[in-house]
C-alpha positions in Angstrom: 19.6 51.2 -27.3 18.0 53.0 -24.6 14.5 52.7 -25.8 15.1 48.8 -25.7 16.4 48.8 -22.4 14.0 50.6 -20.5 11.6 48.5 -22.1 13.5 45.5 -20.5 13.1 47.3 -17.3 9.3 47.7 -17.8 8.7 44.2 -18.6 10.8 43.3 -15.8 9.0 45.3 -13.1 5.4 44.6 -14.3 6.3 40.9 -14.0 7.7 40.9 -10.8 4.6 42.9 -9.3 2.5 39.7 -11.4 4.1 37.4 -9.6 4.0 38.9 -6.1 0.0 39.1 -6.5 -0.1 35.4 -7.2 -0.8 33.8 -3.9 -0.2 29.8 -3.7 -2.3 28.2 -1.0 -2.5 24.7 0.1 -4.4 22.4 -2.1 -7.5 21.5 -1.2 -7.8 17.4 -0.6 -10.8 15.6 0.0 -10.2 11.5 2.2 -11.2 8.0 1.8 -10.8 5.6 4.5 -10.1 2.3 4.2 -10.0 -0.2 7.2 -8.7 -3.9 7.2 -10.7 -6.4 9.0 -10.8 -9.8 7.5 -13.3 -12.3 8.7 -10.8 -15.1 10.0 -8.5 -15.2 12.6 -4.8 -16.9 13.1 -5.5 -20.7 12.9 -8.2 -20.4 10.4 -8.0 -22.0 7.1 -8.9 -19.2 5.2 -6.6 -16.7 6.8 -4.9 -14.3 5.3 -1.3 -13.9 6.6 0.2 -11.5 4.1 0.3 -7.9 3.6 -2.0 -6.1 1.4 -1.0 -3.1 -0.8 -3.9 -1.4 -2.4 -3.7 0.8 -5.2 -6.5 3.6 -5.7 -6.9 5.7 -8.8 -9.6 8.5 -9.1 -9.8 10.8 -12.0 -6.7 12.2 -13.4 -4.5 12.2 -10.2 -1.8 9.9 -9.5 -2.4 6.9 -8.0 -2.3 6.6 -4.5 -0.9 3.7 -2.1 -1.2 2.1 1.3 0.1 -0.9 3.2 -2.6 -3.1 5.1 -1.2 -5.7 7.8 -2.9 -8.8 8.5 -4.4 -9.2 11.8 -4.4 -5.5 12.5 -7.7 -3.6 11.9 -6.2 0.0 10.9 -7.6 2.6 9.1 -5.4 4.6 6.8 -6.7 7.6 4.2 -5.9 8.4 0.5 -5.6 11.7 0.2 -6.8 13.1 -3.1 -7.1 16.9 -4.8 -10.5 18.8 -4.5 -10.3 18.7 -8.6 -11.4 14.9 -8.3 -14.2 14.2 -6.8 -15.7 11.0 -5.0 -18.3 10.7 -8.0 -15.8 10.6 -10.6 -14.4 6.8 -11.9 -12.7 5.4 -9.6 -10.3 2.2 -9.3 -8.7 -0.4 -7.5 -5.6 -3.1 -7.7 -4.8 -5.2 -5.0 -1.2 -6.3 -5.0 0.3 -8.7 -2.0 3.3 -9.1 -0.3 3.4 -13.3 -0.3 6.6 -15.1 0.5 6.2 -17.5 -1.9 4.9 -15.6 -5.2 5.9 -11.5 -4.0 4.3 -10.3 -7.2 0.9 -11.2 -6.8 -0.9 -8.4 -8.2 -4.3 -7.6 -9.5 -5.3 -5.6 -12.7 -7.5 -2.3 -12.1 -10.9 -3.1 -10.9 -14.5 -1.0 -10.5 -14.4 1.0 -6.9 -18.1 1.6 -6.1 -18.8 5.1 -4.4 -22.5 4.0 -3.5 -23.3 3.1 0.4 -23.6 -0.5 1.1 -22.5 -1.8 -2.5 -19.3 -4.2 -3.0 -16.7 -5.2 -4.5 -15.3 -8.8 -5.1 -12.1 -9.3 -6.9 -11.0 -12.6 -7.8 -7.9 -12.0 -10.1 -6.1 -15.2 -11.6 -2.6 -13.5 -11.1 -3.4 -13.5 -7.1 -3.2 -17.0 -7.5 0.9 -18.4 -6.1 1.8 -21.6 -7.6 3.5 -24.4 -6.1 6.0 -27.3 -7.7 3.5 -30.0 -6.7 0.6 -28.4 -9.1 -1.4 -27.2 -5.6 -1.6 -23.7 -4.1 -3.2 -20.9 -2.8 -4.6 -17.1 -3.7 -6.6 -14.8 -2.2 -9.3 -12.9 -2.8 -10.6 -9.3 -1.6 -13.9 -7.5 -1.4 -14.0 -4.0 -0.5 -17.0 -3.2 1.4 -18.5 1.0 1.0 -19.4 1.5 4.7 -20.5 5.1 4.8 -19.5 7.9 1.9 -15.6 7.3 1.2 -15.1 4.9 3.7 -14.7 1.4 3.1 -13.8 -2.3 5.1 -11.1 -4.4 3.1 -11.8 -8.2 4.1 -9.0 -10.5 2.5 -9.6 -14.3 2.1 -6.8 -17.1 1.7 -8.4 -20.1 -0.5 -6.4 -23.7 -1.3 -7.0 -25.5 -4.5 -5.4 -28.7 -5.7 -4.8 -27.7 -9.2 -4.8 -23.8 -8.9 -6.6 -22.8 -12.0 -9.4 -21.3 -13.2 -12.2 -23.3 -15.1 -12.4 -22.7 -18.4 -15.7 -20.4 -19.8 -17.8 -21.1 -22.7 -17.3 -18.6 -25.5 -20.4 -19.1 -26.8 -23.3 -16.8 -25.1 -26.3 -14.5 -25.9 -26.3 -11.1 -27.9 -25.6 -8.5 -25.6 -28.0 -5.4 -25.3 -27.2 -2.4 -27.8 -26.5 0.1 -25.5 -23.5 -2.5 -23.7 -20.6 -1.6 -25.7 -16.5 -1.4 -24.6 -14.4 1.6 -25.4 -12.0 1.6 -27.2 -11.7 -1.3 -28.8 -9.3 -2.3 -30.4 -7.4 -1.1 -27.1 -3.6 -1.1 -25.9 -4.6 -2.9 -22.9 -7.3 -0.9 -21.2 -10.5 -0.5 -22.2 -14.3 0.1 -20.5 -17.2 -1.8 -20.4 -20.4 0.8 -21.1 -23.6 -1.0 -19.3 -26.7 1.3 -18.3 -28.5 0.0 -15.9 -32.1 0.9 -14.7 -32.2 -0.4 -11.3 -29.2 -1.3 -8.9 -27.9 -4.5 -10.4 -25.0 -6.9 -9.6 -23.0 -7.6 -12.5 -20.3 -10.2 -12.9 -17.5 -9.9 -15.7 -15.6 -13.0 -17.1 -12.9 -12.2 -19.7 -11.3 -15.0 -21.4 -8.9 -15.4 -24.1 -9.4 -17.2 -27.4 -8.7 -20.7 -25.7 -11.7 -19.9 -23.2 -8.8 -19.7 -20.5 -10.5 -17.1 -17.5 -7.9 -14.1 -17.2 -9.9 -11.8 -15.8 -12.9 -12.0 -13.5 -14.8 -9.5 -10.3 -18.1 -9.3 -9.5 -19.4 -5.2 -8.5 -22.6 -3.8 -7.5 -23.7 -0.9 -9.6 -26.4 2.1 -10.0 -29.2 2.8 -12.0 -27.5 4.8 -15.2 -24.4 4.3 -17.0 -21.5 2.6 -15.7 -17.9 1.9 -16.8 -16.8 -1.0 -16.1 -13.0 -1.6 -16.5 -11.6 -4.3 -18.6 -7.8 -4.3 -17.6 -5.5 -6.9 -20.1 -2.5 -4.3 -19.7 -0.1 -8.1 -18.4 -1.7 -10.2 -21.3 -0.9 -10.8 -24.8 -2.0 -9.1 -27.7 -4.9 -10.9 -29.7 -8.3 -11.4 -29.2 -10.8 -12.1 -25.8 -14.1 -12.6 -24.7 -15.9 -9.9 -22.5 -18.7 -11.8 -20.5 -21.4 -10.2 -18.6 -24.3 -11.5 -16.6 -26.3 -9.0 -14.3 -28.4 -10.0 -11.2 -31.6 -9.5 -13.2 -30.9 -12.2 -15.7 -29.2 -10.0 -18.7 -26.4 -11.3 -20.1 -23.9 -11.0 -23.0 -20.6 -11.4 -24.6 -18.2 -9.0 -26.3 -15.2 -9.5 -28.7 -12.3 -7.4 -27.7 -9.1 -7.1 -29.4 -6.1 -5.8 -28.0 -3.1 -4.7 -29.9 0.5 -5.3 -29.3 
C-alpha cells in the first residue's frame, strides 16, 4: 500500500513540475482590412441604404464577422491565428440587414489574396421580393487594394420582375484538368480550374430547370484554383456547373448533391 502511494506522490509531483514549465503566450494573429466605400451617394438610384455583414473564412479557423454601415467609409480588421495564413483558401458571404427581406444572405464565395484582382458577387438570395412582382437586391464586389486589405463597394439594383434569366444547360466539354470535388457533395463542393495566365472566370450554377442559383465572377492566378460551389440552402438533386474564363475557355459540369 505504500509502494502505491508514493508512486501516486511521484506521479503527482512530476506532473505538476510539467505543467509549471508549460508557458501559454498570446496567439499570434495576423489582419485583414476591409473598408466600405460604395460608389453612390444618398439620392442615387443605386444606393445602398442597408447594413452589410460580411462573413470571412480562412483555413480551419472560425469564421469571422463584421458590420459595415452605409454611408460611412470605416475600416474594421479580421483578426485571424498565425496557423492560417493569407495564401491559404479563403471565403466570403455577404449577408444584409434589409427592412424589407432581413435575411438576405449570400452563399460562400472565392476571396482573392492577389493585388488588384476582384471580386463580384451577384447572389439570387440578395434579391428582396415585393407583393407587386418588382424589387430590389444588391450586389458587392470586394476590391484587394494592397496585401490583406480590401474596398467593399455595395450596389442597390431595381428590376421589374426580380429574377434571374434562365441559362442554357447545354455547353462545351470542359477541359480535363477542370473537375469539382467532391461530387456527389452534401452541399459544398470546389471547382478545380488551373489556369496558366491570370484569367477572369465567371461561374453560373443552375438547377435541372436551367433556373440560375448561383452565380460571381473572380479574378484568378496562374495555377490551380478552387473555386467554391456553395448549394448548402438548395435542394437535393442535380445542377449545372458553368464556367467561362476571360480567354474564351469554357465548360459545364454535372453536380449532384445529396439530401
Amino acid at each position: 500500500m505504500k509502494k502505491i502511494i508514493l508512486l501516486l506522490t511521484f506521479l503527482l509531483v512530476c506532473h505538476n513540475q510539467l505543467m509549471a514549465q508549460i508557458i501559454i503566450g498570446p496567439v499570434e494573429t495576423y489582419k485583414v482590412t476591409f473598408t466600405r466605400h460604395d460608389d453612390y451617394i444618398p439620392g442615387n438610384i443605386a444606393y445602398a441604404n442597408t447594413t452589410l455583414t460580411l462573413e470571412i473564412k480562412t483555413g480551419v479557423s472560425a469564421p469571422q464577422f463584421n458590420s459595415f454601415i452605409p454611408n460611412s467609409i470605416t475600416s474594421k480588421d479580421y483578426a485571424f491565428p498565425s496557423f492560417t495564413t493569407s495564401s491559404q483558401v479563403t471565403y466570403v458571404k455577404a449577408k444584409f440587414n434589409d427592412p424589407v427581406s432581413p435575411e438576405l444572405a449570400s452563399g460562400y464565395y472565392p476571396l482573392s489574396t492577389v493585388v488588384g484582382s476582384h471580386t463580384t458577387i451577384s447572389d439570387p438570395n440578395m434579391i428582396a421580393y415585393q407583393p407587386t412582382y418588382s424589387g430590389y437586391g444588391y450586389g458587392v464586389d470586394i476590391y484587394c487594394n494592397a496585401p490583406n486589405q480590401y474596398t467593399i463597394r455595395v450596389t442597390k439594383f431595381l428590376c421589374y420582375t426580380c429574377t434571374r434569366p434562365t441559362v442554357s444547360k447545354n455547353g462545351n466539354l470542359q477541359s480535363d484538368n477542370t473537375v469539382l470535388v467532391p461530387n456527389p457533395s452534401m452541399g459544398f463542393s470546389e471547382l478545380y480550374y488551373t489556369a496558366a495566365d491570370k484569367e477572369t472566370i465567371s461561374i453560373n450554377v443552375v438547377d435541372i430547370n436551367g433556373k440560375v442559383v448561383r452565380t460571381y465572377t473572380t479574378d484568378i492566378e496562374a495555377g490551380l484554383n478552387k473555386l467554391p460551389i456553395d448549394l448548402k440552402n438548395s435542394l437535393g438533386g442535380t445542377y449545372i456547373v458553368q464556367w467561362k474564363s476571360s480567354i474564351g475557355k469554357n465548360g459545364t459540369l454535372k453536380l449532384i448533391k445529396n439530401e
